[in-house]
SETORMI-79960 format. One line per 4 residues: number of its first residue (from 1); for each residue x, y, z of N, C-alpha, C, O. Coordinates in steps of 0.001 Angstrom, whole numbers, plus 500000, padded with zeros to 6 digits. Last residue first. Layout:
BEGIN
NUM	X Y Z X Y Z X Y Z X Y Z ~ ...
END
This chain:
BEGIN
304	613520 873477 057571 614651 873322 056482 615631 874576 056149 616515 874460 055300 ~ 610943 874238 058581 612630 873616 058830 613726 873508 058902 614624 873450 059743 ~ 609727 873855 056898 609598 874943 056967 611196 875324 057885 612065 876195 057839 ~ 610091 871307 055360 610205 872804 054184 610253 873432 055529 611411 873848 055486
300	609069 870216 057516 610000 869863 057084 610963 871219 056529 611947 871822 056956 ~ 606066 870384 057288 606914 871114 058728 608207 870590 058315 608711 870449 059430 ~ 605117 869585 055129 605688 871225 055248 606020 871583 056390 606267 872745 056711 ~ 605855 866672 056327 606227 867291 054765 606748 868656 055170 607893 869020 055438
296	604125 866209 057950 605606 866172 058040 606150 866868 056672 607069 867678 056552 ~ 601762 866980 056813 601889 867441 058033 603412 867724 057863 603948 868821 057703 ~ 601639 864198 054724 601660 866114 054125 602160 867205 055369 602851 868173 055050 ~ 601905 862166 056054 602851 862572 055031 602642 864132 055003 603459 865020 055248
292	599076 863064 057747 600228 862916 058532 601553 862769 057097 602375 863649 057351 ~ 597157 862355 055768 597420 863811 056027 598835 863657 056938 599730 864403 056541 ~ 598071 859828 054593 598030 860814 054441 597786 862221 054886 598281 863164 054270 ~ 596972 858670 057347 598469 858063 056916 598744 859525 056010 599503 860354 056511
288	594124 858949 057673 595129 859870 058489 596762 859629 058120 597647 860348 058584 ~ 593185 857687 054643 593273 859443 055244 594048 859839 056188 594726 860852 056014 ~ 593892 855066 055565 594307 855844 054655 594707 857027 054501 595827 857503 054314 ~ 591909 854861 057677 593218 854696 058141 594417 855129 057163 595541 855454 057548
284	589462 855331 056395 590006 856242 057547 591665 855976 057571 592495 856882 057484 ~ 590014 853333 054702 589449 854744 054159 590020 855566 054842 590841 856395 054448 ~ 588910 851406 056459 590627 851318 055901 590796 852458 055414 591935 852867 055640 ~ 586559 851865 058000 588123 851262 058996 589254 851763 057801 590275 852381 058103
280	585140 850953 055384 584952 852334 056255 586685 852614 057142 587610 853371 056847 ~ 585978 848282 055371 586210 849847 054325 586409 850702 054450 587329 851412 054044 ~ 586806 845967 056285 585827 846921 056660 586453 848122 056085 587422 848739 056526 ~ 587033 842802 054093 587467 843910 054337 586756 844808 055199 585576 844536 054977
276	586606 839290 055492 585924 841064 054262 586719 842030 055065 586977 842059 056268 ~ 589332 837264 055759 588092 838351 056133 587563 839126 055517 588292 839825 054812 ~ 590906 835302 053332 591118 836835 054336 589268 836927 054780 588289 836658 054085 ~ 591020 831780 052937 590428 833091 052048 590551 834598 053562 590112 834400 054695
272	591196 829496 054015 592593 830751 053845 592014 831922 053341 592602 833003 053366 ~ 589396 827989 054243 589611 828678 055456 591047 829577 055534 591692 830081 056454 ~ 586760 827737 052110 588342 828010 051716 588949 828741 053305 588912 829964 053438 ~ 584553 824823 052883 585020 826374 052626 586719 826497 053164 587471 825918 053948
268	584127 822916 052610 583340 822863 051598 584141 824422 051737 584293 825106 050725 ~ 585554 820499 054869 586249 821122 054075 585647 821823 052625 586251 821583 051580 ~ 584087 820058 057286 583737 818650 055524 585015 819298 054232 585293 818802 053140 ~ 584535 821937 058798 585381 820643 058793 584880 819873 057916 585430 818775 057828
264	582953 823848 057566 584869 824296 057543 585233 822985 057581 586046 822565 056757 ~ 580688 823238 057766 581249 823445 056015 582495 823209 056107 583193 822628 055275 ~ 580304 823687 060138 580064 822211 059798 580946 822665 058337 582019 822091 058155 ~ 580356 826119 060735 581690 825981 061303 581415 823773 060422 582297 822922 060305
260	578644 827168 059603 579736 827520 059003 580655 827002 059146 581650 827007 058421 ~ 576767 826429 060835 576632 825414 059717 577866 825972 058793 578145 825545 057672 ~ 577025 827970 063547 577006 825863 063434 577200 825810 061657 577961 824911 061299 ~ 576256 830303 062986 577843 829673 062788 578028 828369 063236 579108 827779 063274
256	574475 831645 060441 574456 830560 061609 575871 829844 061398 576419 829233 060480 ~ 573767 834407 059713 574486 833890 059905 574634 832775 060607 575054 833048 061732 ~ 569942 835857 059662 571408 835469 060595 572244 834716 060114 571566 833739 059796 ~ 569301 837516 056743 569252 836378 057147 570442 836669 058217 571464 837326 058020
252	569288 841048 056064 569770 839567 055319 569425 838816 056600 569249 839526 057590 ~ 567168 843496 054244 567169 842905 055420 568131 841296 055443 567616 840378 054805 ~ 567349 846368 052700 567633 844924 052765 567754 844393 054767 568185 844788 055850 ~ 565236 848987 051329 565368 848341 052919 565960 846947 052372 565217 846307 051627
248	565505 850465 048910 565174 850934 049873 565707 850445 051095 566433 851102 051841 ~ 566429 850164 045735 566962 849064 047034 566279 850104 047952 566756 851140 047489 ~ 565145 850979 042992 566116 851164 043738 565664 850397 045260 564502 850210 045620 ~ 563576 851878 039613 563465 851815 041249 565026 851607 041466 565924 851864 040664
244	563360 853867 037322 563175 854998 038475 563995 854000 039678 564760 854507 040499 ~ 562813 851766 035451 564085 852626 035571 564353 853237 036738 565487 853195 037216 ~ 559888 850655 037594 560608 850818 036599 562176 851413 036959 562690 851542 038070 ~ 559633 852759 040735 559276 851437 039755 560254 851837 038395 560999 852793 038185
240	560066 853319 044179 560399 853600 043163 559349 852278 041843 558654 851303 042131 ~ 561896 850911 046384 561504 852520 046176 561695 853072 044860 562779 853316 044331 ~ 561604 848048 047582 561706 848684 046586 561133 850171 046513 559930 850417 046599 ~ 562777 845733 050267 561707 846663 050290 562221 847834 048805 563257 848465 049016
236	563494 842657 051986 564123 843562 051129 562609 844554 050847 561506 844126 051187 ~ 564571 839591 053787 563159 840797 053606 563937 842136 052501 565163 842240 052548 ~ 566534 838306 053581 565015 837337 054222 564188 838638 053832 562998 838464 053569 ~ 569271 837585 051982 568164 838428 052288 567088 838049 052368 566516 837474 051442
232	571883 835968 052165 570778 836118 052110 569944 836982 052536 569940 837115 053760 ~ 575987 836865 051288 574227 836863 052292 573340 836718 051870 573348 837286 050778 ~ 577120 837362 049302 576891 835829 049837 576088 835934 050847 575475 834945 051250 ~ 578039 840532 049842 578086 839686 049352 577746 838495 049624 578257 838332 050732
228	577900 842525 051634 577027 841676 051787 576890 840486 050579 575927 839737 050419 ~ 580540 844127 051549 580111 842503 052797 579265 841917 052997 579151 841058 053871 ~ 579769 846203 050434 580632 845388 049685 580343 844024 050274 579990 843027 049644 ~ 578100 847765 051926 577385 846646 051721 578341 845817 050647 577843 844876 050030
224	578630 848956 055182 579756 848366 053817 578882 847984 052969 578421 847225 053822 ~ 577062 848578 057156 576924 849785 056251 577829 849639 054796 577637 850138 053687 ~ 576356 844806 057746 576792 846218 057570 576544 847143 057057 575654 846970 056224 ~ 573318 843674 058922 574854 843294 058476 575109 844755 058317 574362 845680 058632
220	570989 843736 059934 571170 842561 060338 572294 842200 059388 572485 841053 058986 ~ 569644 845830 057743 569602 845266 059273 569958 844190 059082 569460 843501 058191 ~ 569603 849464 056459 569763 847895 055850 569873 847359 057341 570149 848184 058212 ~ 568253 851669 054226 568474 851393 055514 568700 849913 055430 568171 849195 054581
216	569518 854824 051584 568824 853572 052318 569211 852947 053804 570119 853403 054499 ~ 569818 856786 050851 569732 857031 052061 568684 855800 052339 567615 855732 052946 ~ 570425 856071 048239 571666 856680 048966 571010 857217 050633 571665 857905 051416 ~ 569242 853043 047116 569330 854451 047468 570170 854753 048501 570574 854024 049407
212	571383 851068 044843 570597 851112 046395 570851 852691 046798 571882 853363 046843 ~ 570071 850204 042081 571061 850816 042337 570245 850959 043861 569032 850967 044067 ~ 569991 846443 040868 569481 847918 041038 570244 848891 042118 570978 848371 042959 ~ 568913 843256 039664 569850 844096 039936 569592 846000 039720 569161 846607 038739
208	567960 839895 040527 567453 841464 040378 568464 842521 040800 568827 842697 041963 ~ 569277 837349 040904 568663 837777 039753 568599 839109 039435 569023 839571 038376 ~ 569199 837940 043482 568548 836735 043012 568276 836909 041823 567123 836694 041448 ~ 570202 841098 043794 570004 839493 044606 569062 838900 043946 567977 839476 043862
204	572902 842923 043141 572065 841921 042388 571500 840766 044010 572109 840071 044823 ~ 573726 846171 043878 573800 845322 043955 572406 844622 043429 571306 845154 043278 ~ 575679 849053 043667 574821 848734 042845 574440 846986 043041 575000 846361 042141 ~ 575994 851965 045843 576066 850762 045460 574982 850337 044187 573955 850905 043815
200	576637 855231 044251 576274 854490 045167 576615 852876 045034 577439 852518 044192 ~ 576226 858614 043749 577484 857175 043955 576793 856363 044795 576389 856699 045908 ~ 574302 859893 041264 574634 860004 042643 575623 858685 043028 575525 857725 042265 ~ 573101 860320 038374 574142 860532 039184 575031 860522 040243 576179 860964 040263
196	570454 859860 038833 571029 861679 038773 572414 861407 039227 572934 861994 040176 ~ 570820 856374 040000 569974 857976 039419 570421 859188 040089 570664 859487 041258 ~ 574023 855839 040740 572379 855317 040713 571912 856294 039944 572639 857012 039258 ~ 576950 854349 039814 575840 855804 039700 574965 854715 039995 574944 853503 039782
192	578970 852238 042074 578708 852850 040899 577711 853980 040949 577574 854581 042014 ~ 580569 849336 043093 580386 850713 043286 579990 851376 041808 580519 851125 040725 ~ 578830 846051 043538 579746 847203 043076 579397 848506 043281 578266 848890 043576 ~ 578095 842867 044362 577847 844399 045204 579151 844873 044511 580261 844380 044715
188	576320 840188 043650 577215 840637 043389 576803 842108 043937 575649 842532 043998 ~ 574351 838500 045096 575640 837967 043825 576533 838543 043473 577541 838005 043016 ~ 573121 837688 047783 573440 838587 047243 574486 838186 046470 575457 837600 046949 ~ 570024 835110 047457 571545 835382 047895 571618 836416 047153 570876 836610 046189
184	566764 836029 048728 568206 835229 048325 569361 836138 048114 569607 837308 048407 ~ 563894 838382 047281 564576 837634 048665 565344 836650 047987 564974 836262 046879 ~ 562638 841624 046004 562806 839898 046013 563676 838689 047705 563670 838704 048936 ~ 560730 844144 047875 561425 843372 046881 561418 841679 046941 560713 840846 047511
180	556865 845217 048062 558494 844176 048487 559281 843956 047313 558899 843691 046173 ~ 557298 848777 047512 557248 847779 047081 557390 846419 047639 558610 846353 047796 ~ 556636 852357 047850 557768 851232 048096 556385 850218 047530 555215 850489 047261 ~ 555667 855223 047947 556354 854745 046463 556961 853354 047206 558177 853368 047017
176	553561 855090 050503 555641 855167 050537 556063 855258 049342 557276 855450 049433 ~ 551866 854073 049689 551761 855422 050071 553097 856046 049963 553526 857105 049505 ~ 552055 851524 049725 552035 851895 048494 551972 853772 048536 552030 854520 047560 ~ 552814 850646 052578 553373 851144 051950 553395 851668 050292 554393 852090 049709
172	549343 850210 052583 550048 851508 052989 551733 851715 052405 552006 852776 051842 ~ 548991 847864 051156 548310 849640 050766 548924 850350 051250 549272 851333 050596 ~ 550282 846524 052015 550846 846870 050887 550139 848001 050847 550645 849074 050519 ~ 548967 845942 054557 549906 846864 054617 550562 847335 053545 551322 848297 053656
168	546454 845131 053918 546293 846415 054333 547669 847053 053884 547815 848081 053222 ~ 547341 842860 052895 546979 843507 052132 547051 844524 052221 547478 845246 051320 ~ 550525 842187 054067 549721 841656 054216 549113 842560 052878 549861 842962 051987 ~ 553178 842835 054563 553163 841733 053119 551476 841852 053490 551058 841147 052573
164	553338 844125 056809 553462 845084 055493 553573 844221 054030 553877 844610 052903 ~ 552593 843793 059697 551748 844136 058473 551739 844103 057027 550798 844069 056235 ~ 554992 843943 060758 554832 842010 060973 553482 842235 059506 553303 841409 058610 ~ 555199 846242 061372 556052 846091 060244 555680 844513 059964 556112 843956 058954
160	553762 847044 063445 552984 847901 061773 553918 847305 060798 553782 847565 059603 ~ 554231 845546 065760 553205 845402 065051 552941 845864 063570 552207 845331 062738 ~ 556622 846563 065583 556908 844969 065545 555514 844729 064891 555358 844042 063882 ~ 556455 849177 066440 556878 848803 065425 557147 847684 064601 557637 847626 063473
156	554978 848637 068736 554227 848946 067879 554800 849072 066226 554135 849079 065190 ~ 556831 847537 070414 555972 846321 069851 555546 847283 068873 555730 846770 067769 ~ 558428 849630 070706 559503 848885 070394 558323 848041 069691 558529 847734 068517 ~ 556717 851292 072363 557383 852120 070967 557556 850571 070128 556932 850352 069089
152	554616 849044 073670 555870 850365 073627 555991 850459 072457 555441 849789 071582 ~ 550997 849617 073383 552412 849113 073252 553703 849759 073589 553778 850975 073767 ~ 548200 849020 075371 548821 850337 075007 550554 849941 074408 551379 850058 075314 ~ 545204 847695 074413 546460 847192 075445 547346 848905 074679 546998 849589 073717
148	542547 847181 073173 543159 848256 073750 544324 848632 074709 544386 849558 075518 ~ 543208 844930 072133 542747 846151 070917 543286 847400 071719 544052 848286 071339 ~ 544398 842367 071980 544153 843021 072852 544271 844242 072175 545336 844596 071668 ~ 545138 841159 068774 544692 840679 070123 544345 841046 071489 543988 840135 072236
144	544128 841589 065946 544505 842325 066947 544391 841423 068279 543264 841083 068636 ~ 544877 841707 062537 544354 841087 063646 544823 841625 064861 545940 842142 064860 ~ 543340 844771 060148 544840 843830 060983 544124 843065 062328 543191 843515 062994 ~ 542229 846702 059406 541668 845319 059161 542475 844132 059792 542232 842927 059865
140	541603 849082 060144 540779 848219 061095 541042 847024 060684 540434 846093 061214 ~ 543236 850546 058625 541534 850880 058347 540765 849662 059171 539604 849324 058942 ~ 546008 850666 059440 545473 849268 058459 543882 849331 058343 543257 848323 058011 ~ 546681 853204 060547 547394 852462 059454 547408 851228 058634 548139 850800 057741
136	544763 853616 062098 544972 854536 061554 546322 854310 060371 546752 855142 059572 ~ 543617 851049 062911 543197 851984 062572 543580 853189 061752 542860 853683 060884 ~ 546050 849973 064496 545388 849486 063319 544265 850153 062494 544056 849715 061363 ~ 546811 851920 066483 547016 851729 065497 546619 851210 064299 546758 851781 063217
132	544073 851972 068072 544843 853518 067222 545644 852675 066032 545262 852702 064862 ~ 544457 849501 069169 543407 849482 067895 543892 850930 067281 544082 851016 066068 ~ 546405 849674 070572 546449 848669 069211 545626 848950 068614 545716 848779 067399 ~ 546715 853042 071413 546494 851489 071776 546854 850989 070477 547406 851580 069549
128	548457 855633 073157 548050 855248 072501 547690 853490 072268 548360 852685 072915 ~ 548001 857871 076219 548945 856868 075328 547893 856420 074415 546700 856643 074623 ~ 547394 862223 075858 547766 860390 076034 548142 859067 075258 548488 859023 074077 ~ 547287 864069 073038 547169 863374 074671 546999 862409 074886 546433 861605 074145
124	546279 864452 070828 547589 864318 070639 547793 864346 072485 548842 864857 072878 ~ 542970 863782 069101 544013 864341 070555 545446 864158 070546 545601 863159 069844 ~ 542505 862753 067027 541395 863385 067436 542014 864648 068919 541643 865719 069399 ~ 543857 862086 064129 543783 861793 065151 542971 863175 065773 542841 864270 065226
120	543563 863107 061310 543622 861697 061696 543279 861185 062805 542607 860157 062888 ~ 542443 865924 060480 541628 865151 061585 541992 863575 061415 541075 862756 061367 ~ 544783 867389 059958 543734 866805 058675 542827 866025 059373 542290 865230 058600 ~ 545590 868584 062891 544748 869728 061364 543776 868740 060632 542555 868877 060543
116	546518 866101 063154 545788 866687 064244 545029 867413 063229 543984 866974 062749 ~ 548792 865714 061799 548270 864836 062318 546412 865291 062310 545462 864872 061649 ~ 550373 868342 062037 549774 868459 060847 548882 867431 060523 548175 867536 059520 ~ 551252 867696 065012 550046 868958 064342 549113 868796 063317 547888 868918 063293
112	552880 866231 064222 551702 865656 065214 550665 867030 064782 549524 867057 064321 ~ 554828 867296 062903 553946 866392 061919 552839 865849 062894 551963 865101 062459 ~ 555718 869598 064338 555123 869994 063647 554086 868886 062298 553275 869179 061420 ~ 557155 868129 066136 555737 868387 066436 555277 868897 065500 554052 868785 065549
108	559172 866784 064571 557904 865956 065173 556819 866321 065343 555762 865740 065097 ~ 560579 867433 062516 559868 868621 063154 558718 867315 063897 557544 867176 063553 ~ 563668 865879 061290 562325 866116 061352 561769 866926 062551 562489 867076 063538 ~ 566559 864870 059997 566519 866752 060891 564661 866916 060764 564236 867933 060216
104	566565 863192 058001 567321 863506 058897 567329 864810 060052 568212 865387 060687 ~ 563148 862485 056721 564614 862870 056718 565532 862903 057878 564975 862516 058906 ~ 560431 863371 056656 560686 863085 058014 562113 863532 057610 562488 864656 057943 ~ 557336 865800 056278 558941 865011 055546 559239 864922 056680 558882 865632 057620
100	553982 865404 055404 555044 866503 056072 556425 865247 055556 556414 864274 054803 ~ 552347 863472 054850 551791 865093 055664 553189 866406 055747 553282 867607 056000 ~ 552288 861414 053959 553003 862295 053119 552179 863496 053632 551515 864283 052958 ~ 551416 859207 055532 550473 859444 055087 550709 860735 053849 549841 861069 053042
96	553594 858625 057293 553049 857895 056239 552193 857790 055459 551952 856812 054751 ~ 553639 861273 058639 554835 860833 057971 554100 859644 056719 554117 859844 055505 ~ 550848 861313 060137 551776 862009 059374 552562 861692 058229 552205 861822 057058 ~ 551847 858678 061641 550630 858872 060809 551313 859559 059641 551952 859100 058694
92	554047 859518 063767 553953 858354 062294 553119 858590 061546 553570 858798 060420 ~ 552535 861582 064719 554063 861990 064128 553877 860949 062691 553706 861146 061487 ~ 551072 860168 065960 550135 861221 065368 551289 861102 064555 551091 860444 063533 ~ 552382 858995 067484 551614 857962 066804 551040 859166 065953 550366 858717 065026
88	553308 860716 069151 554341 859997 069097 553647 859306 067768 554471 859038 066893 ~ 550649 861464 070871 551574 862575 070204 552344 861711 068745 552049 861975 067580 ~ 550132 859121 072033 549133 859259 070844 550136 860120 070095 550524 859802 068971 ~ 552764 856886 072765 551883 858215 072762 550679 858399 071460 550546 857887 070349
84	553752 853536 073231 553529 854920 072701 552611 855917 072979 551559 855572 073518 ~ 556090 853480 076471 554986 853410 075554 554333 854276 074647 554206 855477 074889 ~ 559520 852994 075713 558629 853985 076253 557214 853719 075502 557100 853719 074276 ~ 561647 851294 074968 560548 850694 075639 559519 851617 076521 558911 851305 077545
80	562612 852562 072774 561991 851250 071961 561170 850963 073408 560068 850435 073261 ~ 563930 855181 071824 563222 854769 073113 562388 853333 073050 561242 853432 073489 ~ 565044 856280 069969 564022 856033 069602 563027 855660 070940 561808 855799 071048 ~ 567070 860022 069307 566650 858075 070161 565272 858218 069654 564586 859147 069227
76	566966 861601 067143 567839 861269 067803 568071 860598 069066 569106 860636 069731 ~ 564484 860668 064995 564956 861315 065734 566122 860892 066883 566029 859794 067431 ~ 563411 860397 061811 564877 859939 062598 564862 860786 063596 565251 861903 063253 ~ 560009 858863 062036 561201 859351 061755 562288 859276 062731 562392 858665 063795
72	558851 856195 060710 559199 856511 061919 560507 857477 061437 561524 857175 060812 ~ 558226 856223 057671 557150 856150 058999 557448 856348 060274 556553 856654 061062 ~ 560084 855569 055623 559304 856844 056115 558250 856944 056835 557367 857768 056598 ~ 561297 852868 055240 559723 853276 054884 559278 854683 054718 558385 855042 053951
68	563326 853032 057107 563403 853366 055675 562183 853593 055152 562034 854654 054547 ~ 561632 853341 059560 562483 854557 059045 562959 854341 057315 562947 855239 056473 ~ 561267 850302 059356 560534 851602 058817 560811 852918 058618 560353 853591 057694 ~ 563050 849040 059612 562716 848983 058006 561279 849938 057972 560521 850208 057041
64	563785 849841 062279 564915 849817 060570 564096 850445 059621 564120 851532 059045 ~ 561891 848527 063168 562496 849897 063761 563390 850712 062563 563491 851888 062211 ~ 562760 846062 062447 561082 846316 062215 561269 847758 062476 560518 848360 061709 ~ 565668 844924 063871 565126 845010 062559 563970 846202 061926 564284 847054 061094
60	564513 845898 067148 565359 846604 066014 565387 846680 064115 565256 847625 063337 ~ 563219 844385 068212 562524 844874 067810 563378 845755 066534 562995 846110 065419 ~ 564727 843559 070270 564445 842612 069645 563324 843502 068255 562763 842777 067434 ~ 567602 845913 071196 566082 845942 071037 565720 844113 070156 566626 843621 069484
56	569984 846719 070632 570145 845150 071203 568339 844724 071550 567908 843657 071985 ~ 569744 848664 069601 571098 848251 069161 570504 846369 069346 570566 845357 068647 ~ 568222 851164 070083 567971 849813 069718 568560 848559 068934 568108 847807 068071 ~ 569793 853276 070666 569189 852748 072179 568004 851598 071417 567032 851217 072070
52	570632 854775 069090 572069 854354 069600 571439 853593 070908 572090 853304 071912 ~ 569563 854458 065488 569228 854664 066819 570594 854776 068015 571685 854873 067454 ~ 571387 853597 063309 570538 854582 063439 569615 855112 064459 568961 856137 064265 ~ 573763 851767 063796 573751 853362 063574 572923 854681 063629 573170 855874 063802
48	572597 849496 063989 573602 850259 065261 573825 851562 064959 574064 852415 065815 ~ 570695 849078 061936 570393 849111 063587 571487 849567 064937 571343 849823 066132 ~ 571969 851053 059411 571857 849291 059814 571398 850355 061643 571617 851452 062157 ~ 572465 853432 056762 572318 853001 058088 571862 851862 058531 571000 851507 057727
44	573666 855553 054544 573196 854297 054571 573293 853913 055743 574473 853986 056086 ~ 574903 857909 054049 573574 857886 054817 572833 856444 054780 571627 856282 054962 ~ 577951 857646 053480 577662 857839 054656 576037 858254 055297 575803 858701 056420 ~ 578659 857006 050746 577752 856089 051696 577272 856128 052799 576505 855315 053314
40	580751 858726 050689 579849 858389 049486 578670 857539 050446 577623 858183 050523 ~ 582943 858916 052408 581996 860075 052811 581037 859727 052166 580006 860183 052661 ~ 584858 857686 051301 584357 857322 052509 583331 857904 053077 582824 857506 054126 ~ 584991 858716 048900 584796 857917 048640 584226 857294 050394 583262 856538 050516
36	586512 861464 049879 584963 861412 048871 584085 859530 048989 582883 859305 049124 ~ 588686 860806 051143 587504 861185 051974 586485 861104 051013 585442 860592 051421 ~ 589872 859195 048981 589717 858565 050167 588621 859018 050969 587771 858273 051456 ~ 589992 861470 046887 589540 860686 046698 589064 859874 047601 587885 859565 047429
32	591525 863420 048778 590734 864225 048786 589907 863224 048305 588797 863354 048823 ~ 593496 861622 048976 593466 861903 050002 591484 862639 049909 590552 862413 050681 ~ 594942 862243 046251 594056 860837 046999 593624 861145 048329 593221 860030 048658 ~ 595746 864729 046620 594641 864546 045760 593832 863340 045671 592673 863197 045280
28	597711 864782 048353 596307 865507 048503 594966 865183 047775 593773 865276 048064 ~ 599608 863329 047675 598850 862967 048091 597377 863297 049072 596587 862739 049833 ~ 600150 864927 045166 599629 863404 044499 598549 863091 046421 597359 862791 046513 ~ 601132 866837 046326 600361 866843 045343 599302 865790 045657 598173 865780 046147
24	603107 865666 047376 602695 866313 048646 601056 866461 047578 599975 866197 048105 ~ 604536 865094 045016 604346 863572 045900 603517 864290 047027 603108 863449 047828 ~ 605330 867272 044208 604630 866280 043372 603778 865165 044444 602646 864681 044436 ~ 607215 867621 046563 605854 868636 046222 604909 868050 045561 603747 868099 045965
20	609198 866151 045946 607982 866277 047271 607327 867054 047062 606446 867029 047921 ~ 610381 867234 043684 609402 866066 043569 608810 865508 044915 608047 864543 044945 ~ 611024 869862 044198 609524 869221 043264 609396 868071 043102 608444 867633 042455 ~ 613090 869820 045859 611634 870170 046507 611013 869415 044910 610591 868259 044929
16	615530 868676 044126 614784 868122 045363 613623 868461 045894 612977 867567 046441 ~ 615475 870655 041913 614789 869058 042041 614819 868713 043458 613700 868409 043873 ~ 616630 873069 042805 615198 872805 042880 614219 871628 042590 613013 871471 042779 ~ 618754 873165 041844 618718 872772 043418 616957 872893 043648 616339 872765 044705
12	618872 872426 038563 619230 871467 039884 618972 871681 040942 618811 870647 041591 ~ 617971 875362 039014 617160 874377 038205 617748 872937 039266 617255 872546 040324 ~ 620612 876673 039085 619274 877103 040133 618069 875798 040079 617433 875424 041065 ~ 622070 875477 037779 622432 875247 039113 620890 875775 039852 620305 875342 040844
8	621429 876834 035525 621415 875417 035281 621485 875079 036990 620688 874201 037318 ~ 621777 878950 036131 620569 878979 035806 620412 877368 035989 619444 876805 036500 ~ 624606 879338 036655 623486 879839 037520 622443 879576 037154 621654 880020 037988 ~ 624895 879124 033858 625737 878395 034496 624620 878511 036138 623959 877530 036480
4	624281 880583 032082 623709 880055 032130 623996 879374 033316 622960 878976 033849 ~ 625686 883285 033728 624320 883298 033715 623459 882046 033275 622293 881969 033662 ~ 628002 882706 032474 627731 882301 033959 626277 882509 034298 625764 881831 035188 ~ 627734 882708 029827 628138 881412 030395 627801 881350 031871 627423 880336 032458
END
């Protein structure tokens, strides 16, 4: 009797810890969901993220959508108003020509080299012109207006990307596995698998629906792309074909807040509807709410 009697009492004084423990459980384990899920998207990049010195560049878009391309790699500034180099122009070549891998962590010099070895370029000294470029990424056929004027960084990307509907330039991004995509409104943005598995978005514009690579690049709206709902997309870029493709580069349309603010007073839009959410912002704010429960928690137990 007293042995059960002690047993039954030991059992009661141990409901109070297990169900903070449950609850210290539970909120490790969202917690561990919150960071996965905030961490899922974290190589998708827009013009403020992926440079930190062509934020406000006019050139920024075209700077974008080639790093998604794989033509300008990621290096940690871009310098949009240093003129280019031949060095600097050897690198791109390279890269778009599948000499070498750009990615997140690229060997510049080692793709101006590898430039240099297959004889694209002849010197990796001095600056470089319009005609280098068109040359060595449109075989001469692009219009040029001052052939030998020397660009900054910032025009020459304005120049090879203003290319890429043309003929030359489909050739070249055909070097890329890319494509153009379609253009209009975005219909719908969910979370889901792309290929092998991987988490990503899955969004429809105009009809066309496909999973957006996980180290895609997007300009002129967020890394969320939940928020790109109801945007237009003026430029978009496909990696891949068939089953295989996928969203490379969206580009959406400015926002014009004359014709938002005309809708509000004809009364065509719901001016109670909430703000988009910023995800990223709530994820975080999630995570530290939780780790701070768990903090207090076992400094509690220890306490105690």
């Amino acid at each position: 009797m007293k042995l059960a009697a002690i047993s039954r009492i030991s059992t009661v004084a141990k409901w109070p810890l297990r169900k903070p423990l449950r609850r210290a459980k539970y909120a490790l384990a969202l917690l561990g969901c919150c960071l996965f899920i905030s961490t899922a998207f974290a190589h998708i990049k827009n013009e403020a993220s992926q440079f930190p010195d062509i934020e406000f560049s006019e050139a920024r878009f075209d700077i974008v959508v080639l790093v998604g391309a794989g033509i300008v790699p990621e290096t940690p500034v871009f310098e949009p108003d240093k003129p280019l180099s031949k060095r600097e122009l050897a690198t791109w070549v390279a890269l778009a020509t599948g000499l070498g891998s750009g990615g997140e962590t690229p060997d510049p010099d080692a793709l101006a080299a590898a430039a240099l070895d297959a004889g694209l370029v002849d010197t990796l000294e001095g600056a470089a012109s319009y005609a280098d470029l068109n040359r060595l990424f449109f075989e001469g056929k692009a219009t040029v207006t001052d052939p030998q004027a020397t660009p900054t960084k910032a025009e020459a990307a304005s120049f090879v990307a203003a290319q890429l509907n043309t003929d030359a330039g489909l050739t070249l991004i055909k070097k890329r596995d890319l494509s153009p995509g379609v253009k209009g409104e975005v219909t719908a943005v969910d979370a889901g698998e792309g290929h092998a598995g991987a988490h990503t978005y899955i969004i429809t514009i105009n009809g066309t629906t496909l999973p957006m690579d996980t180290h895609g690049r997007v300009a002129n709206g967020p890394t969320d792309l939940v928020q790109w709902r109801g945007r237009d997309v003026r430029r978009s870029f496909v990696v891949g074909a068939g089953e295989a493709a996928m969203w490379k580069f969206l580009e959406a349309a400015p926002i014009v807040q004359a014709a938002a603010d005309a809708a509000v007073k004809s009364g065509e839009t719901d001016t109670s509807a909430p703000p988009p959410i910023n995800r990223t912002m709530l994820y975080g704010l999630i995570a530290a709410v939780l780790i701070l429960g768990v903090v207090l928690f076992f400094r509690r137990r220890r306490t105690g």
